[in-house]
Backbone and ligand atoms as CSV (ligand in chain L), in Angstrom:
chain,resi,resn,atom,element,x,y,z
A,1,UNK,N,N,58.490,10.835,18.460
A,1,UNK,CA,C,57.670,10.833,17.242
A,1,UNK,C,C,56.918,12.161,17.136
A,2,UNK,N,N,57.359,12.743,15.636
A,2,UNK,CA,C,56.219,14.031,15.602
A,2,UNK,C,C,54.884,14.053,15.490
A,3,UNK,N,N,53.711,14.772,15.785
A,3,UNK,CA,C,52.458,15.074,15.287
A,3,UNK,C,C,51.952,14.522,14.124
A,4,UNK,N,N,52.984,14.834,13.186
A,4,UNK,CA,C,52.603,14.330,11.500
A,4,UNK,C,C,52.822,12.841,11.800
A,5,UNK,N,N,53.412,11.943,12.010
A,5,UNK,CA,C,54.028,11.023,12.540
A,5,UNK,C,C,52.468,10.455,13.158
A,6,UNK,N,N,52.309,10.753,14.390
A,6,UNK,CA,C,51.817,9.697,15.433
A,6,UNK,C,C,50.498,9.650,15.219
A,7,UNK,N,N,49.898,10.914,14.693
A,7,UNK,CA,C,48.213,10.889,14.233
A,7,UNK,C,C,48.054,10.120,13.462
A,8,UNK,N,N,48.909,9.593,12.110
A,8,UNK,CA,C,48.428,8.553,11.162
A,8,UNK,C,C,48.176,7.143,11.771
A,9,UNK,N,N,49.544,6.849,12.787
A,9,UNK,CA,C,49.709,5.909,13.612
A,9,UNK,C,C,48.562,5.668,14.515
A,10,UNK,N,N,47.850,6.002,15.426
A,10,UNK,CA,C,46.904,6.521,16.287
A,10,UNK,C,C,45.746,6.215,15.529
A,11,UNK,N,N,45.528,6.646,14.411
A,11,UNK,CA,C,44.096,6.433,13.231
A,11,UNK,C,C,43.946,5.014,13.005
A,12,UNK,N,N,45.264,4.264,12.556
A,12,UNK,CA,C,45.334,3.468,12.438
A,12,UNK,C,C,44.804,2.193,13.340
A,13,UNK,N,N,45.296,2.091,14.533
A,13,UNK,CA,C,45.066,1.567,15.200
A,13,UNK,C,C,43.408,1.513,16.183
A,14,UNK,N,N,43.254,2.879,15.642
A,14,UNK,CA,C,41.708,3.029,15.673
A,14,UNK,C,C,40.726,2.376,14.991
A,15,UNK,N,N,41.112,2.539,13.635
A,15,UNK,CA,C,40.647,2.141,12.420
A,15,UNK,C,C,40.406,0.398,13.001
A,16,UNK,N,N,41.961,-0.171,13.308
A,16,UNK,CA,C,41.902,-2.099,13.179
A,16,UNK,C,C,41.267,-2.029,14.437
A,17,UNK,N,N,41.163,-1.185,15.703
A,17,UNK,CA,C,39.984,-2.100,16.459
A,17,UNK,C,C,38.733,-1.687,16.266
A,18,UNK,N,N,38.328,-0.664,15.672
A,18,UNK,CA,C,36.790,-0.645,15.118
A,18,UNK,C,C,36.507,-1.962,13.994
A,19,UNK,N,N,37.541,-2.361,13.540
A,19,UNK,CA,C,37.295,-3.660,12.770
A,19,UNK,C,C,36.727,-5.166,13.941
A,20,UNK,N,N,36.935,-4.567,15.209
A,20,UNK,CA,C,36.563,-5.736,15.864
A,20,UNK,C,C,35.076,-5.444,16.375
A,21,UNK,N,N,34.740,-4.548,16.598
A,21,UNK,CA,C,33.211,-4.023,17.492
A,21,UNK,C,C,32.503,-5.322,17.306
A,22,UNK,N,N,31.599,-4.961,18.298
A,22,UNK,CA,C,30.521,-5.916,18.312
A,22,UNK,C,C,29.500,-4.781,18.435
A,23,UNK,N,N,28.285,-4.553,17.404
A,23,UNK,CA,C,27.696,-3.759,17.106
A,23,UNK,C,C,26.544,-4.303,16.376
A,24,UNK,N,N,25.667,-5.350,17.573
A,24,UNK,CA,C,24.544,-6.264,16.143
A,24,UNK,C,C,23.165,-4.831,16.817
A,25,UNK,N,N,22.946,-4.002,17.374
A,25,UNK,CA,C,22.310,-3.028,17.356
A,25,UNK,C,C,22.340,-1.964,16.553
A,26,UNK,N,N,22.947,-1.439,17.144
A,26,UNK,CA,C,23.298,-0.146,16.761
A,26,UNK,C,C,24.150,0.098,14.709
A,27,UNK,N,N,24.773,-0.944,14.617
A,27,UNK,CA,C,25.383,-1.498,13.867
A,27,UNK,C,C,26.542,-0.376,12.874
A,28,UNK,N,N,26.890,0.475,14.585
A,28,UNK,CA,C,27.931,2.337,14.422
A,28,UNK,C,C,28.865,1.431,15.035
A,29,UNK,N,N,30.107,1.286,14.524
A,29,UNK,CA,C,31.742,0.934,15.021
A,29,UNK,C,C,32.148,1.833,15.065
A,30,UNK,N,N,33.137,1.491,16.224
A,30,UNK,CA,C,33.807,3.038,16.898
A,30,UNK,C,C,35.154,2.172,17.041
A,31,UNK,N,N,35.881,3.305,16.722
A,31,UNK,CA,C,37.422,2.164,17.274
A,31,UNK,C,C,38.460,3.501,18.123
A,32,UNK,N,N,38.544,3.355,18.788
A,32,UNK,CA,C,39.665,4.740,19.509
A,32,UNK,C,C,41.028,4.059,19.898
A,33,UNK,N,N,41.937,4.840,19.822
A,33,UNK,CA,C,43.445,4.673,20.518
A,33,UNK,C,C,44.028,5.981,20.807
A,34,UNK,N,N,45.132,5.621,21.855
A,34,UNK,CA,C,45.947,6.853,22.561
A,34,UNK,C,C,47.231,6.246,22.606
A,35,UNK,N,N,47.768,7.176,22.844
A,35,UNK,CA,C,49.477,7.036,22.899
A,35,UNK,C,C,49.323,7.748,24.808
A,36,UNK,N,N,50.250,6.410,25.350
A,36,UNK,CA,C,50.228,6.998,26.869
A,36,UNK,C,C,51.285,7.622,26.777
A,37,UNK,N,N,51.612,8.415,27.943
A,37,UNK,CA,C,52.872,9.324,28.454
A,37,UNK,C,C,53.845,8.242,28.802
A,38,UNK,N,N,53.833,7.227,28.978
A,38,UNK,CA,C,55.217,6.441,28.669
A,38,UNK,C,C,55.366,5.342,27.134
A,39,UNK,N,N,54.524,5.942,26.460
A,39,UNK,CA,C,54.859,5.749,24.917
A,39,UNK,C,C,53.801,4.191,24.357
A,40,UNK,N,N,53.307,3.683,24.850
A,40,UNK,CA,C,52.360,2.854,24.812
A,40,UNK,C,C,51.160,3.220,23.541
A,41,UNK,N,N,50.855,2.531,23.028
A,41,UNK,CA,C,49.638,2.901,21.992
A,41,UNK,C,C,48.266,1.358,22.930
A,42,UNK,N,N,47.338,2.373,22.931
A,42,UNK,CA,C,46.236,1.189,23.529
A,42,UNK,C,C,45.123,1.678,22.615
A,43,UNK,N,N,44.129,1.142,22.729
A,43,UNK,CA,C,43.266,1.034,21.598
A,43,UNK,C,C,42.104,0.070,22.181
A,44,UNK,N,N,40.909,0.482,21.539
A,44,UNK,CA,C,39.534,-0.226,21.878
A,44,UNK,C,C,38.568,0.082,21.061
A,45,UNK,N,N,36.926,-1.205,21.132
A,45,UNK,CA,C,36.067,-0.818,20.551
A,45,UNK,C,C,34.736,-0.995,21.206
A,46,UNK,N,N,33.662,-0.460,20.214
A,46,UNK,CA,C,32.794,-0.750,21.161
A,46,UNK,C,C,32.109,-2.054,21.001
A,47,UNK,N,N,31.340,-2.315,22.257
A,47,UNK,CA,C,30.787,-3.657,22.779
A,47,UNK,C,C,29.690,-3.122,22.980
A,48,UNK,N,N,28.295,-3.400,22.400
A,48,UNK,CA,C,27.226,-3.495,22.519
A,48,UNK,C,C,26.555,-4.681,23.674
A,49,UNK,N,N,25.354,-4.311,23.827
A,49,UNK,CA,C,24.631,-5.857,24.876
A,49,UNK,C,C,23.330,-5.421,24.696
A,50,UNK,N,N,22.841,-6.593,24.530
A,50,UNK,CA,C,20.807,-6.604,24.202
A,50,UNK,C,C,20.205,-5.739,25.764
A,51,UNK,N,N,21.057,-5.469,26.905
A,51,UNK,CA,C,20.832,-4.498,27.668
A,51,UNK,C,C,21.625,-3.263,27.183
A,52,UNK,N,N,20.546,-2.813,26.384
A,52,UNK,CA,C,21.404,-1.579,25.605
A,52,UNK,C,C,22.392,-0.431,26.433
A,53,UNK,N,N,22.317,-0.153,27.933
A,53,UNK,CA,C,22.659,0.565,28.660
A,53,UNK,C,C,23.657,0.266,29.068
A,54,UNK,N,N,24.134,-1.300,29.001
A,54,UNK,CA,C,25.521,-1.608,29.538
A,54,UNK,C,C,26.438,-1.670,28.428
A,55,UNK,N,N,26.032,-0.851,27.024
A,55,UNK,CA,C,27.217,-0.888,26.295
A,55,UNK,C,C,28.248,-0.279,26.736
A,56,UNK,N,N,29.443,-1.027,25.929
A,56,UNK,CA,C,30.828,-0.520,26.415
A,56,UNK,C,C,31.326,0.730,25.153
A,57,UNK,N,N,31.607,1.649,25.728
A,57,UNK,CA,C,31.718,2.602,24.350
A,57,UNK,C,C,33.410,1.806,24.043
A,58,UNK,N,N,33.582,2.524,23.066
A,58,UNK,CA,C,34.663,1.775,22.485
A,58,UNK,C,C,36.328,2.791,23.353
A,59,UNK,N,N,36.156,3.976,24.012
A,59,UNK,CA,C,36.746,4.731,24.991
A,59,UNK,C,C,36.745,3.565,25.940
A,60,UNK,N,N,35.968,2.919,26.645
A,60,UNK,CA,C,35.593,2.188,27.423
A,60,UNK,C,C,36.449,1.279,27.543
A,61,UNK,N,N,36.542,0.244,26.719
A,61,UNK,CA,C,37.386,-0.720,26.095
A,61,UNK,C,C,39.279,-0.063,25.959
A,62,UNK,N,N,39.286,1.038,25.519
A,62,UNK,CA,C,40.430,1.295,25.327
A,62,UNK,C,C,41.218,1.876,26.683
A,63,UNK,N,N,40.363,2.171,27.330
A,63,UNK,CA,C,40.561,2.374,29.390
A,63,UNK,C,C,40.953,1.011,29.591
A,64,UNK,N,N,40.174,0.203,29.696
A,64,UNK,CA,C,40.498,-1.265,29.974
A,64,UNK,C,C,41.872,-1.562,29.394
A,65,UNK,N,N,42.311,-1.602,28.178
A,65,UNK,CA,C,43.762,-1.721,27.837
A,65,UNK,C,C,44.612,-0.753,28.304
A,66,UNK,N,N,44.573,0.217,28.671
A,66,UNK,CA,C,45.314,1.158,29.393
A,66,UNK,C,C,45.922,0.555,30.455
A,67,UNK,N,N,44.636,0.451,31.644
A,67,UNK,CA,C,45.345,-0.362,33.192
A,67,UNK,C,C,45.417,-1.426,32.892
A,68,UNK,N,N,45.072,-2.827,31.976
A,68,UNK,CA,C,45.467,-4.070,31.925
A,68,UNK,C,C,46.933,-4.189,31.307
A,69,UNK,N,N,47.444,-3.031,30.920
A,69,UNK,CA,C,48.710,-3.267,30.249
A,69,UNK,C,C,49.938,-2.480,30.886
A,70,UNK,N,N,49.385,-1.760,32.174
A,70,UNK,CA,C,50.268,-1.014,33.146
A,70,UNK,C,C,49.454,0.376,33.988
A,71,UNK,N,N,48.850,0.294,33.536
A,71,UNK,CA,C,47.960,1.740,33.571
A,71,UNK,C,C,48.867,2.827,32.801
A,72,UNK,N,N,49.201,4.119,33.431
A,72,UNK,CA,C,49.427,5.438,32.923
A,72,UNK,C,C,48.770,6.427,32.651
A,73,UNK,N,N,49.082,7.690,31.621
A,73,UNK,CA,C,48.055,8.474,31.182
A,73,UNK,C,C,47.988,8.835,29.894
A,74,UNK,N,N,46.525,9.225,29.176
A,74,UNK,CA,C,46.843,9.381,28.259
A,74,UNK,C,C,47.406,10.873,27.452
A,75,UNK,N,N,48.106,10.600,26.066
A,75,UNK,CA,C,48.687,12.122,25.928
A,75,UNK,C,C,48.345,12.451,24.018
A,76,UNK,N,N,47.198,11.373,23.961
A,76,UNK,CA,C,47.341,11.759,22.473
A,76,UNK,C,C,45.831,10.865,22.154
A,77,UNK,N,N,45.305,11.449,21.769
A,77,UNK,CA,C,43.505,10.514,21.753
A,77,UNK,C,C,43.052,10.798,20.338
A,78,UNK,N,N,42.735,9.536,19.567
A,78,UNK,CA,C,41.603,9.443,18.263
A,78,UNK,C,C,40.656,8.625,17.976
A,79,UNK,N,N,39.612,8.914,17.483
A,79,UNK,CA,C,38.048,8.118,17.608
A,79,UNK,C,C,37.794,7.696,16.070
A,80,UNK,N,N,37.395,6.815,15.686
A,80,UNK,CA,C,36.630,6.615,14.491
A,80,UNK,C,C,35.759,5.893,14.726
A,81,UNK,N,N,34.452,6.303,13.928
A,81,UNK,CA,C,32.806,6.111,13.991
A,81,UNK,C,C,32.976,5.932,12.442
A,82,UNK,N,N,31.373,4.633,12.179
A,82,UNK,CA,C,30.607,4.613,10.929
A,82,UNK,C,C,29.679,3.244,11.477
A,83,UNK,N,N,28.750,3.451,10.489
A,83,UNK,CA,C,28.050,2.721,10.272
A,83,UNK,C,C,28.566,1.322,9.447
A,84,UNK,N,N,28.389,0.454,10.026
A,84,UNK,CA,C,28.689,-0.765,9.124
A,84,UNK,C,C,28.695,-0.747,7.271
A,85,UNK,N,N,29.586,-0.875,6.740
A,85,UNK,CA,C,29.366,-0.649,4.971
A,85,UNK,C,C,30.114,0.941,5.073
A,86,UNK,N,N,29.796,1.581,5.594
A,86,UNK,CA,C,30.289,3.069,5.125
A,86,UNK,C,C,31.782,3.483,5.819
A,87,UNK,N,N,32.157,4.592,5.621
A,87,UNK,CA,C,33.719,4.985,5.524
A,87,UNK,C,C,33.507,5.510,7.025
A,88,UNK,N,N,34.604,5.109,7.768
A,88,UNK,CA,C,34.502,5.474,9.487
A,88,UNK,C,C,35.002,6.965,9.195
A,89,UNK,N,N,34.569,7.931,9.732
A,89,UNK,CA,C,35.298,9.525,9.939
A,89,UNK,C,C,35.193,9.639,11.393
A,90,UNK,N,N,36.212,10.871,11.710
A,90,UNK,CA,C,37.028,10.917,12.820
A,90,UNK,C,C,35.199,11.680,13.948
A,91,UNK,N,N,35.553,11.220,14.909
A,91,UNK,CA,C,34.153,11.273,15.762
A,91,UNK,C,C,34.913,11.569,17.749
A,92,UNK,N,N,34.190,12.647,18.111
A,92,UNK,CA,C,34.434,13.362,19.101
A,92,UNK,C,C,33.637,12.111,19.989
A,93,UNK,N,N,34.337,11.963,21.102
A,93,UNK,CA,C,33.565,11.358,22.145
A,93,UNK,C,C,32.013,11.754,22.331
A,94,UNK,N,N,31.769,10.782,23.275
A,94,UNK,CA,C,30.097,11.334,23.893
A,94,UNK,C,C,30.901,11.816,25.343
A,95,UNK,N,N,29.499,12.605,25.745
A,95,UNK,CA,C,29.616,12.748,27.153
A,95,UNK,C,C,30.367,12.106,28.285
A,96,UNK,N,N,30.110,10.396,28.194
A,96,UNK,CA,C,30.029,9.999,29.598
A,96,UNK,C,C,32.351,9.924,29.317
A,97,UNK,N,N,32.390,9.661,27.657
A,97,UNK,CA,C,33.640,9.337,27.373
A,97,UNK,C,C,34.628,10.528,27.659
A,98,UNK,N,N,34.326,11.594,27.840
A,98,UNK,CA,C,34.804,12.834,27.737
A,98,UNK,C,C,35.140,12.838,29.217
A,99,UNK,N,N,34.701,12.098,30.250
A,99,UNK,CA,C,34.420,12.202,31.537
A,99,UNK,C,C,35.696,11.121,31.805
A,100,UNK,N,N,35.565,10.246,31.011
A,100,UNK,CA,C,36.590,9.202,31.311
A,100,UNK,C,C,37.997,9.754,31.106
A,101,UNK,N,N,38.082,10.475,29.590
A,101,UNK,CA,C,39.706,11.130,29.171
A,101,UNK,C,C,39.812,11.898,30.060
A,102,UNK,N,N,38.690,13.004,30.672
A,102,UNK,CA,C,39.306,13.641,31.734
A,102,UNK,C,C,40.122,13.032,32.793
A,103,UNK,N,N,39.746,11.991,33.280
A,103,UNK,CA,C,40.153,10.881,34.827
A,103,UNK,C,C,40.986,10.561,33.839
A,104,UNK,N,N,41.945,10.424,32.852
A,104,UNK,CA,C,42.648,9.645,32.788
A,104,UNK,C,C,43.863,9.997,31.568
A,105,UNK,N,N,43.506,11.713,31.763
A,105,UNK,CA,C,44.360,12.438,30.413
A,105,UNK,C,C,46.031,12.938,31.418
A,106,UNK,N,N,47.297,13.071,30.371
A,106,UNK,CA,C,48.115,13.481,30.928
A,106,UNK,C,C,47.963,14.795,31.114
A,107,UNK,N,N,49.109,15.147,31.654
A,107,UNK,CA,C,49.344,16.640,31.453
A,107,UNK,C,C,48.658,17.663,30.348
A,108,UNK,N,N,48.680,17.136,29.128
A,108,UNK,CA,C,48.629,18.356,27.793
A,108,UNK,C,C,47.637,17.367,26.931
A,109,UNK,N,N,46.566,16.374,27.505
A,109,UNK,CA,C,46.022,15.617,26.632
A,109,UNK,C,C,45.324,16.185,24.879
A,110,UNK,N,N,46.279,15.830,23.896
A,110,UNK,CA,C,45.562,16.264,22.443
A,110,UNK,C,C,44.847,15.140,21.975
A,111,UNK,N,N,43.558,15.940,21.600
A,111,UNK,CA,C,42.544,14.951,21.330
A,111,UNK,C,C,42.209,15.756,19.496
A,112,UNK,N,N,42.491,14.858,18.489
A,112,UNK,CA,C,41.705,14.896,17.192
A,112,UNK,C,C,40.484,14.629,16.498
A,113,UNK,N,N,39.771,15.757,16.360
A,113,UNK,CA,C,38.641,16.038,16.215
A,113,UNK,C,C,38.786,16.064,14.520
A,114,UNK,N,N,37.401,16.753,14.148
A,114,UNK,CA,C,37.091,16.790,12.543
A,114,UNK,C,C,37.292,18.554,12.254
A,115,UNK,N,N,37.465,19.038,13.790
A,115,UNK,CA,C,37.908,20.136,13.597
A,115,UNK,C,C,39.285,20.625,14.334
A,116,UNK,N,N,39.777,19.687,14.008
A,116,UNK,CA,C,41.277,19.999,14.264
A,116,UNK,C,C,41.948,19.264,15.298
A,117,UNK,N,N,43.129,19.481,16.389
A,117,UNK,CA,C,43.568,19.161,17.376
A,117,UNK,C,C,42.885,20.522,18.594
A,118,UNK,N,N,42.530,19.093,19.616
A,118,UNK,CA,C,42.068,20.245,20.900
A,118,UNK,C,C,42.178,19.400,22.210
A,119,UNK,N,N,42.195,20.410,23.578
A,119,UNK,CA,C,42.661,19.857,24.684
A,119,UNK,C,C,41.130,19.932,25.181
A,120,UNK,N,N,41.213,18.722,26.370
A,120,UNK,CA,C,40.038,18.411,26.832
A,120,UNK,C,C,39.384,19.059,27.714
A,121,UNK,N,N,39.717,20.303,28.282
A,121,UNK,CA,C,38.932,21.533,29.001
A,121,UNK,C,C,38.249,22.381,27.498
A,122,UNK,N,N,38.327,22.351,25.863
A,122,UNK,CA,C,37.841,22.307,25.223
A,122,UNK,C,C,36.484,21.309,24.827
A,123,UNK,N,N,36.289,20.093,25.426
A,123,UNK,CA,C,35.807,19.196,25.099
A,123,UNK,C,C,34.506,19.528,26.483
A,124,UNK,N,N,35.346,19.176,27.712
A,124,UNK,CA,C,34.710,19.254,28.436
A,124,UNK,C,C,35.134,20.172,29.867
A,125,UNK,N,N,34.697,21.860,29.232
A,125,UNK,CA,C,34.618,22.632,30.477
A,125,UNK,C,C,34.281,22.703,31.844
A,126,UNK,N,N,35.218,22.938,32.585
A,126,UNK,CA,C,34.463,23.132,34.421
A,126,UNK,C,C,34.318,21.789,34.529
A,127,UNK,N,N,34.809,20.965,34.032
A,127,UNK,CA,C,34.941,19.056,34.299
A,127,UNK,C,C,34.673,18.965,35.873
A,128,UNK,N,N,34.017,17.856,36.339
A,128,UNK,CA,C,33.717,17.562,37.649
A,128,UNK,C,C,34.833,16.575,38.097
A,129,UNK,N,N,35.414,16.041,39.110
A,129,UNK,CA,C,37.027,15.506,38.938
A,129,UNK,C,C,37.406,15.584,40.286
A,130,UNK,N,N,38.591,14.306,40.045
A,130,UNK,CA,C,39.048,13.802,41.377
A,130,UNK,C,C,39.371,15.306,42.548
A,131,UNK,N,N,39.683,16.749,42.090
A,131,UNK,CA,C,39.645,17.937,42.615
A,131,UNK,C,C,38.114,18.180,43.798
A,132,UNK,N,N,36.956,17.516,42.912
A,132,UNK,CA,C,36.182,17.670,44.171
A,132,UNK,C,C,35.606,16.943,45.113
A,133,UNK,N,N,36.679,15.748,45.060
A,133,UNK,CA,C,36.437,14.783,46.135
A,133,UNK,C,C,37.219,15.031,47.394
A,134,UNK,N,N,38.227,15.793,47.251
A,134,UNK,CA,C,38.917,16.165,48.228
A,134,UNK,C,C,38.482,17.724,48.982
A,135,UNK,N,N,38.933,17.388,50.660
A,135,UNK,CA,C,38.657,18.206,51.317
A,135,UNK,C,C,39.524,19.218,51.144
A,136,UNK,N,N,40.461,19.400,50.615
A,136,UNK,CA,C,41.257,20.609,50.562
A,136,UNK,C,C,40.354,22.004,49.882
A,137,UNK,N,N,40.644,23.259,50.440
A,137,UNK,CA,C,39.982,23.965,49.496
A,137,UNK,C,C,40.247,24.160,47.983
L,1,LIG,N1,N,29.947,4.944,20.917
L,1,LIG,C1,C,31.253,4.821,21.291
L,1,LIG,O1,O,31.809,3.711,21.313
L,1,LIG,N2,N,31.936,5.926,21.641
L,1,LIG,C2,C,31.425,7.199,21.581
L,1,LIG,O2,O,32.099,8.153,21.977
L,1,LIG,C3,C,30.097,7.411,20.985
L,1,LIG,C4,C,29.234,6.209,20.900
L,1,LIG,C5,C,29.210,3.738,20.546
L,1,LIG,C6,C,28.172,3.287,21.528
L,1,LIG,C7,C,27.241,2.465,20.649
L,1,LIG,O3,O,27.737,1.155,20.570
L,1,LIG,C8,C,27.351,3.126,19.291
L,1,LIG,O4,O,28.506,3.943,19.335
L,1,LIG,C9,C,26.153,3.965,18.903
L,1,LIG,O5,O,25.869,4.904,19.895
């Protein structure tokens, strides 16, 4: 599948699980999906909790369908954010999520932004990573 192709696909599926969030706080739906390196589309949203700190970002959720459905990696990432009532537009991870695609991007991970397509040493430079858990130099 081409680029033109799989981004609409990818939105999509973003789009129907931000239709599921649970968001009685914050009341911002996020819906993300990826296409893994063995061709898989997974997808998630976010989960709020009256312990506001254990929300699940909606990245979060879509990790969880990743390894519950085989694991793999991902090779193609899109986010949609809005506020309840208003039109979701395409929305860059947070921090802690940027940390997660790192642990869990393929080879050439493309991630779609509002400013274009970009790889995640764009997102998140000098990433901290399974590289410095090991004793090797
Ligand atoms: N949120 C995500 O699900 N992913 C992000 O990358 C940014 C923030 C969620 C968390 C919370 O439920 C709501 O958006 C507002 O911060």
């Amino acid at each position: 599948m081409d680029e033109s192709e799989l981004w609409p696909r990818l939105g999509a599926a973003a789009l129907a699980a931000l239709e599921n969030a649970y968001v009685p706080y914050s009341n911002f739906r996020v819906g993300a999906a990826a296409l893994t390196g063995e061709g898989r589309v997974v997808s998630g949203c976010n989960i709020e909790n009256a312990a506001y700190g254990v929300t699940l970002c909606a990245e979060c959720s879509m990790v969880g369908e990743l390894f519950a459905t085989g694991g793999g990696t991902l090779s193609h990432f899109v986010c949609y954010g809005g506020l309840q009532g208003e039109t979701a537009q395409l929305i860059t991870p947070c921090g802690r999520c940027r940390q997660l695609l790192y642990e869990h991007r393929g080879p050439d991970l493309r991630i779609k932004t509002a400013n274009g397509v970009v790889g995640i040493d764009q997102l998140l430079p000098d990433a901290f990573g399974p590289h410095n858990l090991s004793r090797q130099p």
